[in-house]
C-alpha positions as semicolon CSV with decimal commas, in nm:
position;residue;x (nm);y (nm);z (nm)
1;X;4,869;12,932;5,732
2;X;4,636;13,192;5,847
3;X;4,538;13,452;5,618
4;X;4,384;13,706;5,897
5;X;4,616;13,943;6,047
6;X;4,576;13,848;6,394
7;X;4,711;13,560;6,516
8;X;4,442;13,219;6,588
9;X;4,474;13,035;6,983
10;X;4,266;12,770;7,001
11;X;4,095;12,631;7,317
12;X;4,008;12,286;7,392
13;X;3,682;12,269;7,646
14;X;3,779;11,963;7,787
15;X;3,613;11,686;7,949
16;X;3,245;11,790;7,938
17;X;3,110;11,680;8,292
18;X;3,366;11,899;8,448
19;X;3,388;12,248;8,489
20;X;3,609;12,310;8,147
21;X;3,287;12,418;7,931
22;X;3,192;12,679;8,180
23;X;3,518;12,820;8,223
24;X;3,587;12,845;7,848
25;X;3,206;13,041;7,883
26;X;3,379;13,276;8,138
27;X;3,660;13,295;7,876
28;X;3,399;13,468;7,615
29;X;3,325;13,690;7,874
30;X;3,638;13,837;7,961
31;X;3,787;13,840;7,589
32;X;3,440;14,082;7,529
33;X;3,610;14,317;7,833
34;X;3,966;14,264;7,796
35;X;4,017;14,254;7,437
36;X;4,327;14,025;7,395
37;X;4,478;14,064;7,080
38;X;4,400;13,728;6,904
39;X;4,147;13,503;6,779
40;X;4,044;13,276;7,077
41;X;3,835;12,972;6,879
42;X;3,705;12,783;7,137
43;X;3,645;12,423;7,069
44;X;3,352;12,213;7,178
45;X;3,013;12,079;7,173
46;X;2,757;12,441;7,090
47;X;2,462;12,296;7,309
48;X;2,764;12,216;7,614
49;X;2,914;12,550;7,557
50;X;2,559;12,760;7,572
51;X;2,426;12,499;7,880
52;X;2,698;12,599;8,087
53;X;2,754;12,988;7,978
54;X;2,635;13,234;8,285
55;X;2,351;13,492;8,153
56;X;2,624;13,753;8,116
57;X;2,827;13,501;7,885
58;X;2,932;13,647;7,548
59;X;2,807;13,508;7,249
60;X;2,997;13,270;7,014
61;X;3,012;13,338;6,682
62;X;3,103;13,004;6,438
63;X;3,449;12,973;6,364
64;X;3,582;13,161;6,039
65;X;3,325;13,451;6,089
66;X;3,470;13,676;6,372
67;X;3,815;13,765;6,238
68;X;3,941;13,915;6,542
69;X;3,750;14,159;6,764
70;X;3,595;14,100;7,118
71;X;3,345;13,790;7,012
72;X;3,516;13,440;7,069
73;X;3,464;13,209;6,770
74;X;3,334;12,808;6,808
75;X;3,463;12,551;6,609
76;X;3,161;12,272;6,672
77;X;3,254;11,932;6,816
78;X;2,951;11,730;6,837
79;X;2,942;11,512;7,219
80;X;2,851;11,194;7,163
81;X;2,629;11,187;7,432
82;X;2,449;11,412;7,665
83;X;2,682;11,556;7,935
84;X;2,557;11,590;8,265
85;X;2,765;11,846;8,496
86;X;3,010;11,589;8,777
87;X;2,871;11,239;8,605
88;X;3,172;11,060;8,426
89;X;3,056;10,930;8,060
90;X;3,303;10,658;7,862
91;X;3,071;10,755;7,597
92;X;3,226;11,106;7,547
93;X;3,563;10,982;7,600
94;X;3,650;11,000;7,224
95;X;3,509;11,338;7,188
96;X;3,748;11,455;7,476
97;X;4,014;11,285;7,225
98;X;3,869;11,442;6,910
99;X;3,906;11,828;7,043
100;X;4,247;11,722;7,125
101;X;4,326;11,569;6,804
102;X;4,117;11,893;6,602
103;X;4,371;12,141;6,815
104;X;4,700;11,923;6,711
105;X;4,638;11,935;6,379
106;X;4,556;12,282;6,337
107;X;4,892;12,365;6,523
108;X;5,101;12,166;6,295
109;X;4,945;12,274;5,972
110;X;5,016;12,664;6,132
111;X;4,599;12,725;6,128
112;X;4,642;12,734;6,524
113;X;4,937;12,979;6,632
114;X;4,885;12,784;6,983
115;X;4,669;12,582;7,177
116;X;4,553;12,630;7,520
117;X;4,337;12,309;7,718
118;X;4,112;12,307;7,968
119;X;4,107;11,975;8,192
120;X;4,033;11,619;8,091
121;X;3,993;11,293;8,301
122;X;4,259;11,108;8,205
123;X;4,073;10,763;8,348
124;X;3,714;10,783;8,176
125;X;3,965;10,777;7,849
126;X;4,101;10,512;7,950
127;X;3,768;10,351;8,055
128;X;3,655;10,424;7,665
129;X;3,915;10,156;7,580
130;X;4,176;10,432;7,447
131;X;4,500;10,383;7,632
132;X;4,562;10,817;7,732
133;X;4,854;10,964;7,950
134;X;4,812;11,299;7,919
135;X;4,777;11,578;7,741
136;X;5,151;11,647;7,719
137;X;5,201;11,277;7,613
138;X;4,912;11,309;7,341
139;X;5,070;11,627;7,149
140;X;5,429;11,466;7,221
141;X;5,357;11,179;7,041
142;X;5,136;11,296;6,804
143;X;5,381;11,586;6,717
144;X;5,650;11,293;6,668
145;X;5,819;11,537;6,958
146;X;6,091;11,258;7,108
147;X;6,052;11,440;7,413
148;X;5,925;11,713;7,568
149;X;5,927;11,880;7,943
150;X;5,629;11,991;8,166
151;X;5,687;12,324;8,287
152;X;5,438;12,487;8,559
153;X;5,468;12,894;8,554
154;X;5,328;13,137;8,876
155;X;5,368;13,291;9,198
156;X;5,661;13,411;9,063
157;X;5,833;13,071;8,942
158;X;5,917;12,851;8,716
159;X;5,906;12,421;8,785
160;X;5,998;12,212;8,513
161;X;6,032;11,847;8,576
162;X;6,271;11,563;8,492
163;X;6,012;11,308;8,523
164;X;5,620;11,305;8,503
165;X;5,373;11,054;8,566
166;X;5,536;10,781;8,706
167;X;5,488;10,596;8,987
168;X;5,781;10,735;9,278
169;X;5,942;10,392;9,282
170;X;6,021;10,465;8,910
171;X;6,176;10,743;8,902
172;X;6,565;10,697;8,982
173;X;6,619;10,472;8,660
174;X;6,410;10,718;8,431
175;X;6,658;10,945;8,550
176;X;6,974;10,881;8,308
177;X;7,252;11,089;8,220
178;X;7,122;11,090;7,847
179;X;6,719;11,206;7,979
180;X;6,863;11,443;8,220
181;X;7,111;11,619;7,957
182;X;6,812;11,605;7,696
183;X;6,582;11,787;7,954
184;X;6,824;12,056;8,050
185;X;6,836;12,093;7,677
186;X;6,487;12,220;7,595
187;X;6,459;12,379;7,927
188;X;6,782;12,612;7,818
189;X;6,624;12,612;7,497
190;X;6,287;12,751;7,563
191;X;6,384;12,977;7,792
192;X;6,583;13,167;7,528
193;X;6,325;13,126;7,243
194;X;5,972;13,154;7,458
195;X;6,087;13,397;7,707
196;X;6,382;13,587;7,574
197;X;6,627;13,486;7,863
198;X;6,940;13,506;7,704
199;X;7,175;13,291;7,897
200;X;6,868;13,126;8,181
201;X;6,990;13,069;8,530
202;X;6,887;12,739;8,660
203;X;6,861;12,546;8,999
204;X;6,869;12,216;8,986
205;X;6,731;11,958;9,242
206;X;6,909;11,664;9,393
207;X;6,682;11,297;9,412
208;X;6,706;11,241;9,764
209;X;6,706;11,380;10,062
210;X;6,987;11,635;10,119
211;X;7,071;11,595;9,771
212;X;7,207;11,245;9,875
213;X;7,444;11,358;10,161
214;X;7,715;11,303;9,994
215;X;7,629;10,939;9,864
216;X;7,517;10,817;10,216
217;X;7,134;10,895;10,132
218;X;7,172;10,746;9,806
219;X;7,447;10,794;9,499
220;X;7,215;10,916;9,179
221;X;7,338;11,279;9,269
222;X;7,703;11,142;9,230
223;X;7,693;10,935;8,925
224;X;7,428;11,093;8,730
225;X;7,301;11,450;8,813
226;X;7,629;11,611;8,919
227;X;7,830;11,462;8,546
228;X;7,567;11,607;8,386
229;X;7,552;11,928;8,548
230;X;7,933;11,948;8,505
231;X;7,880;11,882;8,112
232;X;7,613;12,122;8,046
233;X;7,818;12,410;8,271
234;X;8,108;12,290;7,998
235;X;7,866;12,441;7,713
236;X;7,830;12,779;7,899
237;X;7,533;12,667;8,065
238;X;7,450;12,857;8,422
239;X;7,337;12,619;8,653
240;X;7,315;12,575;9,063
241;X;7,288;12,227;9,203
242;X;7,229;11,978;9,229
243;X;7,066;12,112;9,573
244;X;6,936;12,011;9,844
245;X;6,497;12,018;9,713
246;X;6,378;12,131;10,119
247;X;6,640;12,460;10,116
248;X;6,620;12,486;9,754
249;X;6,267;12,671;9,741
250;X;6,374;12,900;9,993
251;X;6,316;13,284;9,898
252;X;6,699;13,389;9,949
253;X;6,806;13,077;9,722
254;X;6,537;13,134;9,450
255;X;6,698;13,521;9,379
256;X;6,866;13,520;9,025
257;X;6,687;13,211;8,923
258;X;6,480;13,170;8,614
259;X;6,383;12,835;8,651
260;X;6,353;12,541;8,897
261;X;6,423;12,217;8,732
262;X;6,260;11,927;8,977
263;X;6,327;11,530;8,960
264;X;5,986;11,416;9,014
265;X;5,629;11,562;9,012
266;X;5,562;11,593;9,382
267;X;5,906;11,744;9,446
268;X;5,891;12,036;9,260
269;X;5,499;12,101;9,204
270;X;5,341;12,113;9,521
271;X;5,578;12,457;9,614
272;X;5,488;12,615;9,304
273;X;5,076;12,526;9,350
274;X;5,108;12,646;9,706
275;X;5,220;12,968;9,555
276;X;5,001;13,027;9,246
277;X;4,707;12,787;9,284
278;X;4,421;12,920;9,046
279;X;4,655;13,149;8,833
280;X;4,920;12,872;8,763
281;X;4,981;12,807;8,444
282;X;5,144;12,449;8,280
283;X;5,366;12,477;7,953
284;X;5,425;12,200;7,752
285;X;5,826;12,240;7,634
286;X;5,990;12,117;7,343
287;X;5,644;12,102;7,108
288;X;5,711;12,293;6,781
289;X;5,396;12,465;6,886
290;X;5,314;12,619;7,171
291;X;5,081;12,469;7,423
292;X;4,952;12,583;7,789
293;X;4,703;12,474;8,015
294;X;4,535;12,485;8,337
295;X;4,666;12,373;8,677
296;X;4,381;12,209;8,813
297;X;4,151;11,925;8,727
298;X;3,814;11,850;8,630
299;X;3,692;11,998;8,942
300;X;3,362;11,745;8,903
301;X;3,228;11,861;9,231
302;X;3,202;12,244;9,081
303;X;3,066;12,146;8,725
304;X;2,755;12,321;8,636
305;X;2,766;12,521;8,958
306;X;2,937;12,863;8,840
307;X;3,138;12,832;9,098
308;X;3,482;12,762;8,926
309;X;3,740;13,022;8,918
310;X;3,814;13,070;8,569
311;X;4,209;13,241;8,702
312;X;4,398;12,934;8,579
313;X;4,278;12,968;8,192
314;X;4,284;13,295;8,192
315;X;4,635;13,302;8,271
316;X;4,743;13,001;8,043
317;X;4,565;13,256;7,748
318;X;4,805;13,543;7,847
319;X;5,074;13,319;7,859
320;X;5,004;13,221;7,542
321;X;4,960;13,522;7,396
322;X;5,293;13,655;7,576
323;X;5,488;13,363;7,412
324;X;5,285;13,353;7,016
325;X;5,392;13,746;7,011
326;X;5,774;13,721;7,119
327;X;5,832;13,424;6,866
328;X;5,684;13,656;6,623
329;X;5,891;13,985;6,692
330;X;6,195;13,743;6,647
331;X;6,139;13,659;6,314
């Protein structure tokens, strides 16, 4: 654990032709002006980090030396080839994995009170011959976390989602009674313990269409998400739903709720990035650590152009910071 009295957030630079390096440059900059109170250790190549920084960029100091304060620290991750800003590199694909892997294991040892990630490319990964998800799959499994729930946070909501990455046609049969029930589970959960809602009220999407009509557009509401909802509502749970997703999102229907919880990725996202895009935030639930991250991608097409809007990380570093500090005042 940490001897220094301020708590340590560590921040992953991501994939190194994209526009994460700059950002996490922008990042030293505001921490000089805004004076967050933590260690923000960014990690990443030096050379990267400096290449990209604007001249107004803060400077680094090497990890260990800052303490706290309004200087980031750098914890050095050497690229294993020359980046160039937009050009994809299979080369650097296992650095990309070894700032992830650096950032996981500080967490679990309790070096890192959280980690916060700029984007990676999940396909030049794959394209180094190392089989990669996602981030939330990566600190899932390497957390031995059986599961865990992507949450996206702004514009005023909250999405989690049932499912993640899969292709639409396979989502109904990853939608079980037992995956659904285990979902609602850390959602409840981390509601209470992350943002102090004591008894969270949650909406709840139907699959299809009119939340299946009444089993004419399809029975999954019927014989899967309605049991469940009836089972958790057994335990004391609060929960609306299974609803109809189109009416659902609606202003009027959203009052009282704390959190959205969507069957598939595009049901549930695109409303909340329509809302917040820039200044959303995505939260990993379910880790025994806490994680957050960007909304956006590698933006390849920005990279080494200053032109990013750092609003996205700078948010997911509040959020962290909002969410290391109330697990702390509860112990």
């Amino acid at each position: 654990m940490s001897i220094h009295p301020l708590p340590v957030i560590a921040v992953t630079s991501g994939e190194p032709a994209g526009v994460g390096p700059e950002l996490c440059a922008r990042l030293a900059e505001a921490h000089a002006e805004r004076a967050w109170p933590v260690r923000l250790v960014i990690l990443g190549d030096e050379g990267l980090l400096h290449e990209r920084a604007t001249p107004n960029a803060a400077i680094f100091a090497p990890y260990g030396e800052a303490l706290g304060g309004e200087v980031l620290e750098l914890l050095h991750c050497p690229l294993a080839r020359v980046a160039v800003p937009g050009r994809l590199d299979p080369g650097n694909g296992r650095y990309v994995l070894s700032l992830l892997q650096r950032s996981l294991s500080g967490c679990l040892s309790g070096e890192f009170a959280a980690v916060v990630t700029a984007p990676v490319h999940k396909g030049v990964i794959n394209d180094a011959g190392v089989p990669f998800t996602g981030h939330t799959e990566f600190f899932a499994e390497g957390s031995n976390t059986p599961r865990v729930v992507m949450m996206l946070v702004g514009g005023g909501l909250r999405v989690a989602l049932a499912t993640t990455h899969l292709p639409l046609a396979a989502v109904p049969r990853a939608i079980t009674r037992e995956s659904l029930g285990a979902t609602l589970d850390i959602l409840v959960r981390d509601l209470h313990e992350k943002w102090g809602i004591a008894r969270p009220r949650i909406a709840v999407c139907g699959l299809n269409p009119h939340a299946g009509e009444g089993g004419h557009l399809g029975r999954e509401e019927i014989e899967v998400i309605e049991p469940v909802l009836a089972a958790q509502r057994a335990l004391g749970r609060d929960l609306v739903g299974p609803a109809p997703a189109d009416t659902l999102f609606v202003p009027a229907h959203l009052e009282g709720i704390d959190a959205v919880l969507a069957m598939y990725h595009d049901q549930g996202l695109p409303v909340l990035k329509r809302a917040s895009f820039g200044q959303g935030v995505n939260v990993t639930l379910g880790l025994p650590f806490v994680r957050t991250s960007v909304d956006h991608g590698t933006a390849l097409d920005l990279a080494g152009s200053g032109q990013a809007d750092p609003g996205s990380l700078f948010a997911a570093v509040e959020l962290a910071i909002d969410i290391v500090a109330r697990k702390s005042a509860r112990r």
